[in-house]
MMTF fields as JSON, N, C-alpha, C and O atoms, coordinates in Angstrom:
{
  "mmtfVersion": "1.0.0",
  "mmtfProducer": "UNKNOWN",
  "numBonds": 259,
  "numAtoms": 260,
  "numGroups": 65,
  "numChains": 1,
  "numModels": 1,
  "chainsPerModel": [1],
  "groupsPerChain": [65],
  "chainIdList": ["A"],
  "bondAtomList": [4, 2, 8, 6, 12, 10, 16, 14, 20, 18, 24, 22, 28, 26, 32, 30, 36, 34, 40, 38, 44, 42, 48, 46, 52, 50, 56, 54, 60, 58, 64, 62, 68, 66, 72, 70, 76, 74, 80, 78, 84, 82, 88, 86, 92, 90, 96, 94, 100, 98, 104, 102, 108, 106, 112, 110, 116, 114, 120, 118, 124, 122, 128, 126, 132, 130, 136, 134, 140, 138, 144, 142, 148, 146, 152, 150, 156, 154, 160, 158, 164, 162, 168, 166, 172, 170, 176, 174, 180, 178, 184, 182, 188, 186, 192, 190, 196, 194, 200, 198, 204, 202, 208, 206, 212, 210, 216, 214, 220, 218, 224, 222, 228, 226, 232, 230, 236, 234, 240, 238, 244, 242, 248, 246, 252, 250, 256, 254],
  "bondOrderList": [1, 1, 1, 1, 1, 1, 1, 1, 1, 1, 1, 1, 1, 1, 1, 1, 1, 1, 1, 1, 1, 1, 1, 1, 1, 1, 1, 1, 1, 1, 1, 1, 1, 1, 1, 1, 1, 1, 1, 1, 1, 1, 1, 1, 1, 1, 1, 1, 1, 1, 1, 1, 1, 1, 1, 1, 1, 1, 1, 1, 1, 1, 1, 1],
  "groupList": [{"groupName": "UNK", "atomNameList": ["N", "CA", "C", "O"], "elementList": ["N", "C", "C", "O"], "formalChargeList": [0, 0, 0, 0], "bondAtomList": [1, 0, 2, 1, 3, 2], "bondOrderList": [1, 1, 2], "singleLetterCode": "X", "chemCompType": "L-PEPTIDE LINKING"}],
  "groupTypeList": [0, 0, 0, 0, 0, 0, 0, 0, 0, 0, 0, 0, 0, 0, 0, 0, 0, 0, 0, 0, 0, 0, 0, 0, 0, 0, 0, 0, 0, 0, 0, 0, 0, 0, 0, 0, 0, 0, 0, 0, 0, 0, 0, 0, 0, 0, 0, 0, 0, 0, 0, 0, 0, 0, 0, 0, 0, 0, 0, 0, 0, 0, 0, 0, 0],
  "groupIdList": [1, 2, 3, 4, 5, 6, 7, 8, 9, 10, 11, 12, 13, 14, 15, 16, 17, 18, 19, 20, 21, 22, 23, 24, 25, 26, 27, 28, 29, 30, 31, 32, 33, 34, 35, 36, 37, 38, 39, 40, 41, 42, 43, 44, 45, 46, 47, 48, 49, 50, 51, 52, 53, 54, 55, 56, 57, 58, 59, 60, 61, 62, 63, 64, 65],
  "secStructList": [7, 2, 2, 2, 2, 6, 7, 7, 7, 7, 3, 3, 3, 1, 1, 7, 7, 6, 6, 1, 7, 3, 3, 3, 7, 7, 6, 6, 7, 6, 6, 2, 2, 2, 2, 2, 2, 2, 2, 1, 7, 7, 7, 7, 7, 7, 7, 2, 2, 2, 2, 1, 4, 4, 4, 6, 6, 6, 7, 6, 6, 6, 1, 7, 7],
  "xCoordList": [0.821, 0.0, 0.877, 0.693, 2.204, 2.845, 3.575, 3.553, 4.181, 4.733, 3.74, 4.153, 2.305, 2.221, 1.575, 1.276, 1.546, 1.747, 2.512, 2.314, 3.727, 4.964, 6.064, 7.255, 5.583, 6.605, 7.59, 7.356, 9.343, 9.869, 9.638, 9.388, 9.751, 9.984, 11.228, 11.895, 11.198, 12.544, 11.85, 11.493, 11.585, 11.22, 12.886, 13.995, 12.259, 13.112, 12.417, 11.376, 13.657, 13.023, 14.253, 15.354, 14.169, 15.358, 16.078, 17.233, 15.271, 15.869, 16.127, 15.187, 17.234, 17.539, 16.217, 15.77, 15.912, 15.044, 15.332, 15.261, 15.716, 16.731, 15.002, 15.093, 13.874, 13.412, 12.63, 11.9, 12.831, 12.309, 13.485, 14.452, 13.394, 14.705, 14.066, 13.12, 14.637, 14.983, 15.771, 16.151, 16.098, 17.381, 16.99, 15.996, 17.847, 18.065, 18.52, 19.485, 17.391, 17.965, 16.866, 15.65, 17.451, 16.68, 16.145, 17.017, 15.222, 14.495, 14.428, 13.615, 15.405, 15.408, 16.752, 17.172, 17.842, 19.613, 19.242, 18.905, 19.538, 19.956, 20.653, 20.383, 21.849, 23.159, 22.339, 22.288, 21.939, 21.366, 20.197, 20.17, 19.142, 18.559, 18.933, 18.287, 20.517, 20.86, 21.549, 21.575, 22.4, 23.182, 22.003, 22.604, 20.542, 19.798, 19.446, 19.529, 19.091, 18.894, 19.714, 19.413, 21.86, 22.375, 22.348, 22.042, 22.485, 22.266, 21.414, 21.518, 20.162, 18.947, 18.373, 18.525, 17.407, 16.58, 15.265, 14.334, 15.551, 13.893, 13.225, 13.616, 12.36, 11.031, 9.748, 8.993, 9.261, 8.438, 8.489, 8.744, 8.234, 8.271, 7.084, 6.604, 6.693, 5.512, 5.619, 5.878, 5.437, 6.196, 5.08, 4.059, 5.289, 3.872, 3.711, 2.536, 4.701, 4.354, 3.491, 2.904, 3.434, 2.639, 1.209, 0.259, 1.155, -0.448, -0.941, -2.135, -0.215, -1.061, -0.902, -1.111, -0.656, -0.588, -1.002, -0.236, -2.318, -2.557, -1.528, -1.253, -0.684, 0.279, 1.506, 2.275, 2.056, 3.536, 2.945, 3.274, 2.079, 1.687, 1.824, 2.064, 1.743, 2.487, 3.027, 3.216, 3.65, 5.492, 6.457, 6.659, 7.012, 7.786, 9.123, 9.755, 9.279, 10.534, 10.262, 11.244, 9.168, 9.259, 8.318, 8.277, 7.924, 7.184, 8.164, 9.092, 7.862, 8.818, 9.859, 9.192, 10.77, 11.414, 11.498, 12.108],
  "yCoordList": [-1.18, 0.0, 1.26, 2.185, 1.241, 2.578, 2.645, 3.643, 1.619, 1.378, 1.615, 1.699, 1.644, 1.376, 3.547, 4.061, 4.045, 5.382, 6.168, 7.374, 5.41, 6.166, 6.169, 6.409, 5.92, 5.679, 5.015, 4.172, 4.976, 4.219, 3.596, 4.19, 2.154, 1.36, 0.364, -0.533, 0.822, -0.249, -1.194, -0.806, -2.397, -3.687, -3.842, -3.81, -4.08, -4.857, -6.415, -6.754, -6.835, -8.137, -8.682, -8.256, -9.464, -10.139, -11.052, -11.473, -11.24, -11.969, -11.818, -11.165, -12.187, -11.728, -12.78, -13.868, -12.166, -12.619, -12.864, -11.922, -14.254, -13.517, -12.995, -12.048, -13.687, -12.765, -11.696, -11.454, -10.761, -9.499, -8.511, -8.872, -7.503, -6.26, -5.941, -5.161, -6.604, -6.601, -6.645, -7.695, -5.493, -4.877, -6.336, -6.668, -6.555, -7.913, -6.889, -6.19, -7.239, -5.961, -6.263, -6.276, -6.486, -7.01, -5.698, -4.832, -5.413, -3.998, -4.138, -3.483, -5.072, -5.268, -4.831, -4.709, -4.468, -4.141, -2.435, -1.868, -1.935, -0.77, 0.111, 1.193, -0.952, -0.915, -0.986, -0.002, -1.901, -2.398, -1.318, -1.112, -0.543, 0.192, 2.098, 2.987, 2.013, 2.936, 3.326, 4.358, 1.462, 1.856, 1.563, 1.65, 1.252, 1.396, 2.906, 3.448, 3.4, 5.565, 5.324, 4.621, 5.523, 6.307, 5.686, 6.604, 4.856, 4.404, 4.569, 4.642, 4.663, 5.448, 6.604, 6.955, 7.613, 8.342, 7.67, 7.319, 7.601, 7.264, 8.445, 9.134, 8.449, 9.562, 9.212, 10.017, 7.618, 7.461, 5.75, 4.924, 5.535, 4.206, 3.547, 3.798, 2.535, 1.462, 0.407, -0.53, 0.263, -1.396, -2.711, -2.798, -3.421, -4.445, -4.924, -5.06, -5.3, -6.43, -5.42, -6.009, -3.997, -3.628, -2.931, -2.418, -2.939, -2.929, -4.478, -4.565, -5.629, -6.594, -7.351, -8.547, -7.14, -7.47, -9.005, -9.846, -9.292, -11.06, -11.815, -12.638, -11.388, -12.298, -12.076, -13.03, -10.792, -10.583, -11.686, -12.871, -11.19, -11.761, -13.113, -13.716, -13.823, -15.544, -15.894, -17.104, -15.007, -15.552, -14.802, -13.591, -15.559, -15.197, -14.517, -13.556, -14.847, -13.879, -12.176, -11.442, -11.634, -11.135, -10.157, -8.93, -10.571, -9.925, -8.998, -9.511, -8.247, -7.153, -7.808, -8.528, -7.761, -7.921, -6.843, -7.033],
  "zCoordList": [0.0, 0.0, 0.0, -0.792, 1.281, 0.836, -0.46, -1.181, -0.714, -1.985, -3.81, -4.967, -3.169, -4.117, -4.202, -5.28, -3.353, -3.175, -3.567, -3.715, -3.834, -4.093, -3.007, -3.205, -2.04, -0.73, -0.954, -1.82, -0.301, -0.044, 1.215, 2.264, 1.025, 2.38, 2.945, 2.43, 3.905, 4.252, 5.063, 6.175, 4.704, 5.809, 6.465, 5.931, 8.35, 8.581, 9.765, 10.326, 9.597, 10.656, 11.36, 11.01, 12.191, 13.226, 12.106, 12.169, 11.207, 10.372, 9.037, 8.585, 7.804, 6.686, 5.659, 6.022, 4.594, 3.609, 2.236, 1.447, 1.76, 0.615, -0.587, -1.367, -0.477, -1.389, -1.508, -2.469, -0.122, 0.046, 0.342, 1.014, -0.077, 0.662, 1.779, 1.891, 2.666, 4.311, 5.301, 5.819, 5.667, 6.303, 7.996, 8.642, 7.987, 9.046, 10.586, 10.897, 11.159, 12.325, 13.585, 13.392, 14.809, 16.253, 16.808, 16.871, 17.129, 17.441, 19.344, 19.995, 19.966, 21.202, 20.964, 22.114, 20.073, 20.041, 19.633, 18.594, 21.223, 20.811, 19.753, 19.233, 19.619, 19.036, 17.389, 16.652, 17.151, 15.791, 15.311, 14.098, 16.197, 15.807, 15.437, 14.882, 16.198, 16.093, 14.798, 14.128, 14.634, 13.414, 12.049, 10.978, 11.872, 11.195, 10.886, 9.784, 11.916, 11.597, 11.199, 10.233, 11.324, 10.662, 9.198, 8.437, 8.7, 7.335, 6.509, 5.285, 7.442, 6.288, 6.686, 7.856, 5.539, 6.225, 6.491, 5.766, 8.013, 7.963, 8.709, 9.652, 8.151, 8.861, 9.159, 9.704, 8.738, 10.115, 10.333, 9.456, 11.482, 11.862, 12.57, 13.675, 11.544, 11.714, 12.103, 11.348, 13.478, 14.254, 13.928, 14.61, 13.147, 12.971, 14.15, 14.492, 15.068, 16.19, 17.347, 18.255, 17.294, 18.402, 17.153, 17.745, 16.125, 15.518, 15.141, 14.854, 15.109, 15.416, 16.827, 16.627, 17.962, 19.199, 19.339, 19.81, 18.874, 19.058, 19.136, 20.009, 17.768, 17.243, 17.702, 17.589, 18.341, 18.658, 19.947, 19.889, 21.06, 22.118, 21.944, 22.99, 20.887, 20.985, 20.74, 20.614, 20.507, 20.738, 21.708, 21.61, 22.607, 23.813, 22.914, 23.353, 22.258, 22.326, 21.616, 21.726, 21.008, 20.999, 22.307, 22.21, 22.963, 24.101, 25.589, 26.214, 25.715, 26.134, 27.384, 28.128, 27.637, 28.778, 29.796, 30.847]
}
């Protein structure tokens, strides 16, 4: 949908994808979300796991520490 707007998007996930462009990056690593800003511009950020909640909620690892 943003893409098809004209938006750029950067997906990322804990994990690499070889057939989507998806920056491979743990959103619990400080370190990893910091060196994500400096590499791109991003200007806004859409977390899926807290707009679909059911689903982050069953799985323990991503549920907050």
């Amino acid at each position: 949908m943003l893409r098809a707007a004209g938006r750029e998007v950067l997906a990322v996930d804990v994990q690499a994808h070889a057939q989507e462009r998806i920056e491979p990056c743990d959103v619990k690593s400080n370190d990893q979300i910091v060196q994500l800003f400096e590499s791109h511009a991003i200007g806004t950020v859409i977390h899926l796991a807290a707009v679909l909640p059911p689903h982050s909620a069953q799985i323990r690892s991503l549920q907050p520490r």
